[in-house]
C-alpha positions as CSV (number, residue, x, y, z in Angstrom):
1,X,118.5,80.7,98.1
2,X,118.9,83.9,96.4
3,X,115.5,85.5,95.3
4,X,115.1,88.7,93.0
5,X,111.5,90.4,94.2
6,X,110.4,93.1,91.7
7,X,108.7,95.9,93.7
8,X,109.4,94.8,96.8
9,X,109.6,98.7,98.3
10,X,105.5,98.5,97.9
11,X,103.3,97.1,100.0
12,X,102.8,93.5,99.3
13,X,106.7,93.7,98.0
14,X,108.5,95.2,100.9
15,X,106.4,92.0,103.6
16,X,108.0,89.8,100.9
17,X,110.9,91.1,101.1
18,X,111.2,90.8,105.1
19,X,109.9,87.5,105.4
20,X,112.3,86.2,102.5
21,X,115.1,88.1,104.7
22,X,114.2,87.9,108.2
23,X,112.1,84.6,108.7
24,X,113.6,82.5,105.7
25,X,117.5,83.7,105.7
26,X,117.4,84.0,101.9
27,X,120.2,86.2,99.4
28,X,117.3,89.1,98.2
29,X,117.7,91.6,95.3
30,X,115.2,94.4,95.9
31,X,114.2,95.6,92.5
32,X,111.7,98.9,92.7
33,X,111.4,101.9,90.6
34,X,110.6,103.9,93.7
35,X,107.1,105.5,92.6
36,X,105.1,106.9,94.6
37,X,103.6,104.1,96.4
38,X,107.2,102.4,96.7
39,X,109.6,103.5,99.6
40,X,112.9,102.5,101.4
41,X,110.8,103.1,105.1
42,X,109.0,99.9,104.0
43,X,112.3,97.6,104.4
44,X,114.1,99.7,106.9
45,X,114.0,96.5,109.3
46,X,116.1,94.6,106.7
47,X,118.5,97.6,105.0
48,X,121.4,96.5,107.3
49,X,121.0,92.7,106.7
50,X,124.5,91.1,105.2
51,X,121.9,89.4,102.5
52,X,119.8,92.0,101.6
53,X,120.4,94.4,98.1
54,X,118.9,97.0,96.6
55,X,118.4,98.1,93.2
56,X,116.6,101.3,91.8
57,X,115.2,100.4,88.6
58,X,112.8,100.5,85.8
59,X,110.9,96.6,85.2
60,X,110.9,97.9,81.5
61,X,114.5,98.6,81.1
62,X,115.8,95.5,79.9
63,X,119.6,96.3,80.0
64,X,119.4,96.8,83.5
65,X,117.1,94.1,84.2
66,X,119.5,91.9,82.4
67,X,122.6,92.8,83.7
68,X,120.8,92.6,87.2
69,X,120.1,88.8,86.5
70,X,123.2,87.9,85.0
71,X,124.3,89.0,88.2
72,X,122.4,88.0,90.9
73,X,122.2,84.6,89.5
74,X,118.8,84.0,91.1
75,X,117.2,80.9,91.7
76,X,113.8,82.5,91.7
77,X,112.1,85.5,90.6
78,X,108.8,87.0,92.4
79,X,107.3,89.6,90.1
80,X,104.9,92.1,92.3
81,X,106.1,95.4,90.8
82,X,102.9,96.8,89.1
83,X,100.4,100.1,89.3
84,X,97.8,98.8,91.6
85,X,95.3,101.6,92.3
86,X,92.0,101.1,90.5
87,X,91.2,105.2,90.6
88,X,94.8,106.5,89.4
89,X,93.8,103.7,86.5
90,X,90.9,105.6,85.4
91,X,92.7,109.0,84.9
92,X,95.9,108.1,84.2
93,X,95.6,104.0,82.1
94,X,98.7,104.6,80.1
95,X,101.2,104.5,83.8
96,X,99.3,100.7,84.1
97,X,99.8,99.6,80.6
98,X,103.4,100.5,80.5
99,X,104.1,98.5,83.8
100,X,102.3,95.7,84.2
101,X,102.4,94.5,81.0
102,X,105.4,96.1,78.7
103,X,107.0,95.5,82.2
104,X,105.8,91.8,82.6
105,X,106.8,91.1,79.3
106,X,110.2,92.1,79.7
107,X,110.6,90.7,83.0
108,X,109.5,87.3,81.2
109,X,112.1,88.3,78.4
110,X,115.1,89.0,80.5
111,X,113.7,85.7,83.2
112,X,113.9,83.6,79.7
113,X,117.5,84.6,78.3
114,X,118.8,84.2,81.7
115,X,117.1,80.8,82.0
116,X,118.6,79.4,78.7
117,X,122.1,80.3,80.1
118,X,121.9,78.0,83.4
119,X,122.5,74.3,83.5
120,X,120.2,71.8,83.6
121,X,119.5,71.2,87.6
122,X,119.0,75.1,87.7
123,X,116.7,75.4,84.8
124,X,114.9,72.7,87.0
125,X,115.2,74.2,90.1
126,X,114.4,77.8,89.1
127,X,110.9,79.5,89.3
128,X,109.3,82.7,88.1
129,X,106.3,83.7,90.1
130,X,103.8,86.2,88.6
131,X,101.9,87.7,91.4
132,X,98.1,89.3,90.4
133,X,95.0,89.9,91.7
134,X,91.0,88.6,92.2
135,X,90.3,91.5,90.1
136,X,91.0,89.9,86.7
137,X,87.7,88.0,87.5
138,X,85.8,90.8,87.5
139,X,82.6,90.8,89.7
140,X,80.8,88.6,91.6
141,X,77.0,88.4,92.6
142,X,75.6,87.5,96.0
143,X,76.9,83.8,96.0
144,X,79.9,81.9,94.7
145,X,83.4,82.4,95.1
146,X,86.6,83.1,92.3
147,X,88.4,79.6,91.6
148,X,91.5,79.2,89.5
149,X,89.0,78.1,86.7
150,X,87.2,81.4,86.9
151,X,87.1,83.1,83.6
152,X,88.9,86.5,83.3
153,X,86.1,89.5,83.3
154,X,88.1,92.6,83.9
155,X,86.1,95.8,84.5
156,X,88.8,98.7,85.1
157,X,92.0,99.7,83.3
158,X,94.1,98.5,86.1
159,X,92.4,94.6,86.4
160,X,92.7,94.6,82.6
161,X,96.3,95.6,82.3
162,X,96.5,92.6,85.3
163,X,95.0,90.6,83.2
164,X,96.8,91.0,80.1
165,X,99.6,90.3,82.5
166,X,98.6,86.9,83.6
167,X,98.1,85.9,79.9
168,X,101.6,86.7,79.1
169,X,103.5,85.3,81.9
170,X,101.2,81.9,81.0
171,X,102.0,82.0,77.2
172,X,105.8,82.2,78.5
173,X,105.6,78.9,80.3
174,X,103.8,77.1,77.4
175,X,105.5,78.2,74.7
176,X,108.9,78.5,76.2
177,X,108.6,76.2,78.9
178,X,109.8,79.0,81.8
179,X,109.0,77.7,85.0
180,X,106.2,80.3,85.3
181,X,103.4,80.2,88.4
182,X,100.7,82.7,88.7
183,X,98.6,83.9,92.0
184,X,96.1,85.7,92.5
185,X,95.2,87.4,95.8
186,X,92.0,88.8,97.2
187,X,92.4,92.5,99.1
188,X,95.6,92.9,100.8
189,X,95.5,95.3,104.5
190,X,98.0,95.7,106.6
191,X,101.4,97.8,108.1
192,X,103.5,99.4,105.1
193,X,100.2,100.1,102.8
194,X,100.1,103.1,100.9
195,X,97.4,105.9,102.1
196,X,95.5,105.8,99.1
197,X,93.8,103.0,99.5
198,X,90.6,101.8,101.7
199,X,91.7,101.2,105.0
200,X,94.9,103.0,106.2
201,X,92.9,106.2,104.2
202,X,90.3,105.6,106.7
203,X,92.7,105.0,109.8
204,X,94.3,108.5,108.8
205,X,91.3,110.7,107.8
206,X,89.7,109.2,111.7
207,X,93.2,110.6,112.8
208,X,92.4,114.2,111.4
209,X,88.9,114.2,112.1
210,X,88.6,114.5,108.1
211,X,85.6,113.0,106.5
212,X,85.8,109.3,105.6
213,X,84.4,108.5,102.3
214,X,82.5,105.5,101.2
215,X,81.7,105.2,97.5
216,X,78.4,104.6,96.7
217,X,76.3,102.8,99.6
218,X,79.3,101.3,101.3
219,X,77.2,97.6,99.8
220,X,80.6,96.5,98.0
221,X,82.1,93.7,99.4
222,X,85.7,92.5,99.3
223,X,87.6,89.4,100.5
224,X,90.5,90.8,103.1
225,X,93.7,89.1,103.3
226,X,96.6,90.3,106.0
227,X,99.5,91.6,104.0
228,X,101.9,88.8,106.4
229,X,99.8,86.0,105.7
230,X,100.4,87.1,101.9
231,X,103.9,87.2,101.9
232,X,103.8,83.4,103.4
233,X,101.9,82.3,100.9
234,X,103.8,83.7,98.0
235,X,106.8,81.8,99.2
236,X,105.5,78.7,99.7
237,X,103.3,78.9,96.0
238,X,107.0,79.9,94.8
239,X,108.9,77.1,96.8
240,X,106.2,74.3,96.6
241,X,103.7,75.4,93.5
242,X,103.3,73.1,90.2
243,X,104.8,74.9,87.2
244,X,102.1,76.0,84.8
245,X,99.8,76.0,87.4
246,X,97.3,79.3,89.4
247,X,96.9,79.7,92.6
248,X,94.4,81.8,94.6
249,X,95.2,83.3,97.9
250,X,92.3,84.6,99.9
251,X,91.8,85.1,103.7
252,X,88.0,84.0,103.8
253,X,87.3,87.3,105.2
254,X,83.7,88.7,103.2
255,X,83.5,92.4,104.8
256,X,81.1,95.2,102.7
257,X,83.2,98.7,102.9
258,X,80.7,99.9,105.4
259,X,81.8,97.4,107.6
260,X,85.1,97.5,107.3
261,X,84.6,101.7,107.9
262,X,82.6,101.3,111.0
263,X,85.0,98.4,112.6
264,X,88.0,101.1,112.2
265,X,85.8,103.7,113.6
266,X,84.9,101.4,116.7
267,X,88.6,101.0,116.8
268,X,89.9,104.4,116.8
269,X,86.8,105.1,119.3
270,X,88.7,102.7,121.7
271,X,92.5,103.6,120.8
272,X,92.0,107.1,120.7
273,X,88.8,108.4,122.1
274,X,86.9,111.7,120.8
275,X,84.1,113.7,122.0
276,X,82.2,112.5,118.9
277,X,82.1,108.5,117.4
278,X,84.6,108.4,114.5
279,X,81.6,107.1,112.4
280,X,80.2,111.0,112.5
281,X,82.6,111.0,110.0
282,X,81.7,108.3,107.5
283,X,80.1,110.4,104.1
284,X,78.7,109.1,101.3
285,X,80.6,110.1,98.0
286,X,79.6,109.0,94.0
287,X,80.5,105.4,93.3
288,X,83.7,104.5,91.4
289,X,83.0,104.1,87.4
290,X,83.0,100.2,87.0
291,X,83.2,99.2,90.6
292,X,82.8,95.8,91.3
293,X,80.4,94.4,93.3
294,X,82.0,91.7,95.5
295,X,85.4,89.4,94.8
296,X,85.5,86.2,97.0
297,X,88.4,84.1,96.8
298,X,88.5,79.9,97.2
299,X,91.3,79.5,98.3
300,X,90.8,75.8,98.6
301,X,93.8,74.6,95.7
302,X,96.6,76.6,98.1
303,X,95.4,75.1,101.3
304,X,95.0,71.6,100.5
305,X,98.2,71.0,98.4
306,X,100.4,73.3,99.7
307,X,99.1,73.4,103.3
308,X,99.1,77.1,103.5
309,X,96.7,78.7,106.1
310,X,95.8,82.6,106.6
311,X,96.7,83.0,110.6
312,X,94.9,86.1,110.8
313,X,90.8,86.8,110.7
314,X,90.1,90.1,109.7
315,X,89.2,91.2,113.4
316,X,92.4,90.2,114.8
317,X,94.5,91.7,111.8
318,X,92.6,94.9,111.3
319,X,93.1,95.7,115.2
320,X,96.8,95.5,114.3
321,X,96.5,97.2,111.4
322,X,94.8,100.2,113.1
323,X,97.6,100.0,116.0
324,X,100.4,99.9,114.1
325,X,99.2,103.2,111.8
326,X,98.9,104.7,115.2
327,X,102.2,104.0,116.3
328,X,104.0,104.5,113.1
329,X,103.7,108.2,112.0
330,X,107.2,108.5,110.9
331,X,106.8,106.3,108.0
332,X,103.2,107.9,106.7
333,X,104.0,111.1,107.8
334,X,105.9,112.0,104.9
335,X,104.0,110.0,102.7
336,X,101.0,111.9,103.8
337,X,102.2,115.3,102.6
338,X,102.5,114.3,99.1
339,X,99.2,112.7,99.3
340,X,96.2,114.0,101.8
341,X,93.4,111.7,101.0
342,X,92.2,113.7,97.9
343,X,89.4,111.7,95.6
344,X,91.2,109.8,92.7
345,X,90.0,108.7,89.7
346,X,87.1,111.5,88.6
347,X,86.7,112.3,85.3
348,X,86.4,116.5,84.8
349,X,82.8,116.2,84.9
350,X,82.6,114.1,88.4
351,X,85.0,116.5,89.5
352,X,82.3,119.4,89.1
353,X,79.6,117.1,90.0
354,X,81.0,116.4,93.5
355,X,82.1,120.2,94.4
């Protein structure tokens, strides 16, 4: 099996990327631009692997894209290289709308042309697998729970560039007939995760003794999937998954962000003890513009016909989580210095508001 994953030096990408090459023994082609968020440290554990490739590369330059394909000769595609932080989205839209979807459509584009050229049991056999998020739904109230059927409600620039991303990749398989799936995945955690976003901010601002800010309340509530369980899923959606078709892959693990802030701070109280309770730190900071009150995902569809199961609840996978940040300061260390934990995402006059 030989597999190209796009961004697969991210988060969600580089787990991918070791459980295709360490638990599954596949051929993988490691496509990533190498942004900010995307770094070789995240697939250090498969760099030496006799099946394992790299590529530094642009999802919107269809030359190389092509010329990748053509020769790779893959028998599936997994497409998770996108900008995925809702606060860089508000300040900086354009970076979102360039990748996820001028780069989805050419990754369709190039995926289609190199399609037409195999024969008929690989044009059978092959898959393109769109990976996306809950956010697309938009918000939820107090009850209920996204299902594939959900309509699409996006509220921020990055869920509506995710969106518009989903649309194309299903227009591709109906118009075109490429062998397109999409998922979409409630809130990934885990080892490998960039410092920008909720928890490993938290785990390393509780490290410093720097404040740990909650937007708003802390009331929002997400739906926390284990970056592992992820990556299992994916493959088997990509393996097993009905062309045409959506999946949702949740972990059934409702948290608000005040809990999820106070179980890392009971955590890092236990792991590394202070003279104060990390939760001394927790402050209060504006709300997000558009945030969105709760996403929920039923993951029902993906468990009963494809017999996936999340093996992690969120207590057992956020204590790794927290240990593993702990443990691991030479792969955020120098991720850390070109990032601190600043606020993203203010516009000039939030910015004055919250000196």
């Amino acid at each position: 099996m030989r597999v190209v994953v796009t961004g697969g030096a991210g988060f969600i990408g580089s787990a991918v990327v070791r459980h295709l090459v360490l638990n599954k023994g596949y051929d993988v082609l490691n496509i990533d631009k190498l942004t900010y968020a995307g770094t070789e440290t995240s697939v250090k554990a498969v760099s030496n692997s006799a099946g394992y490739r790299f590529l530094k590369s642009d999802i919107c330059d269809r030359a190389a894209i092509s010329e990748a394909l053509v020769s790779f000769r893959p028998n599936r595609i997994m497409h998770l290289a996108a900008e995925s932080h809702v606060d860089r989205s508000i300040t900086g839209a354009k970076d979102f709308v360039d990748t996820n979807v001028i780069g989805t459509f050419n990754m369709l584009e190039c995926a289609r042309h190199y399609w037409l050229t195999l024969n008929a049991a690989e044009q059978q056999a092959f898959r393109f697998l769109h990976v996306s998020t809950d956010e697309v739904y938009g918000s939820l109230g107090n009850d209920g729970l996204f299902t594939e059927e959900t309509p699409y409600d996006p509220s921020s620039p990055y869920s509506a560039s995710k969106a518009a991303s989903d649309h194309l990749a299903k227009a591709w398989a109906r118009t075109y007939g490429l062998p397109v799936i999409v998922s979409n995945c409630s809130n990934n955690y885990g080892p490998y995760h960039f410092p920008e976003k909720l928890i490993p901010l938290m785990i390393l601002n509780a490290l410093d003794r720097k404040p740990l800010p909650v937007y708003g309340n802390g009331a929002n509530v997400r739906d926390w999937l284990y970056v592992e369980d992820h990556a299992r899923a994916l493959d088997v959606i990509a393996e097993r998954g009905r062309i045409g078709d959506t999946y949702n892959v949740g972990g059934r693990n409702e948290r608000r962000n005040i809990e999820v802030v106070t179980r890392i701070c009971e955590l890092m109280d236990g792991m590394l003890p202070q003279a104060e309770p990390h939760s001394r730190l927790i402050t209060y900071v504006t709300d997000r513009p558009g945030h969105d009150a709760r996403y929920a995902i039923d993951a029902t569809k993906l468990e009963n016909e494809l017999g996936w199961k999340a093996q992690e609840n969120f207590d057992t996978g956020i204590e790794k989580t927290v240990r593993w940040y702990l443990d691991n300061e030479w792969w955020w260390a120098p991720l850390r210095k070109g990032y601190e934990g600043g606020r993203l995402g203010l516009f000039d006059a939030d910015r004055k508001a919250a000196v």
